[in-house]
C-alpha positions, 0 to 999 in steps of 0.5 A: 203354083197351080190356078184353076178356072172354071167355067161353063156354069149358068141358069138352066130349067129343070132337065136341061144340061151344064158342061163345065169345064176346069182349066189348070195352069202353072208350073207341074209336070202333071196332075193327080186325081180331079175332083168337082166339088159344090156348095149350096147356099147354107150347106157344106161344101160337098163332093161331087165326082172324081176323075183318077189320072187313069180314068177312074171315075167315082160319083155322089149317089146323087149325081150318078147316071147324070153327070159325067167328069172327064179330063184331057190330060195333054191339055190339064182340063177336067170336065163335068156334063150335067144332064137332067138337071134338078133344082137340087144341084144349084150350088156353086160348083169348085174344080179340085185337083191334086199336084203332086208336089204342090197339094191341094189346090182349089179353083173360084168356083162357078155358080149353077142353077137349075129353075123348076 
């Protein structure tokens, strides 16, 4: 009932910047709380930031003053900007949203990498 795509990842050098974008389509009335998650390779996956419906934002320690979510609710898009970069942040990075009615769902996933 709810699709999520994510877009915007890529190859970066250490201290450069990501946006990434999650686009949310199907058939509800409106989205809970949004969520980015990541996984790197031979780790779990791990929580990231959450943006609440009104903008409550929450974030890993290690991400905090670096990255920013956001979401546009009129067009069911969240997004993640990611500013200094580390090689630590390469993972791939999920969009997570939560529907009420319809759960959980789980966006492919985009991979990040960041160079040294």
């Amino acid at each position: 009932q709810v699709q999520l795509v994510e877009s915007g990842g890529g190859l970066v050098q250490a201290g450069g910047s990501l946006r990434l974008s999650c686009a949310a389509s199907g058939r509800f009335y409106r989205i809970d709380v949004m969520a980015w998650y990541r996984q790197a390779p031979g780790k779990q996956r791990e929580w990231v930031a959450t943006i609440s419906p009104d903008g409550s934002t929450y974030y890993v320690d290690s991400v905090k003053g670096r990255f920013s979510i956001s979401r546009d609710n009129a067009k069911n898009t969240m997004y993640l900007q990611m500013n200094s970069l580390e090689p630590e942040d390469t993972a791939v990075y999920y969009c997570n949203v939560l529907v009420p009615g319809r759960g959980e769902s789980w966006g492919q996933g985009t991979q990040v990498t960041v160079s040294s």
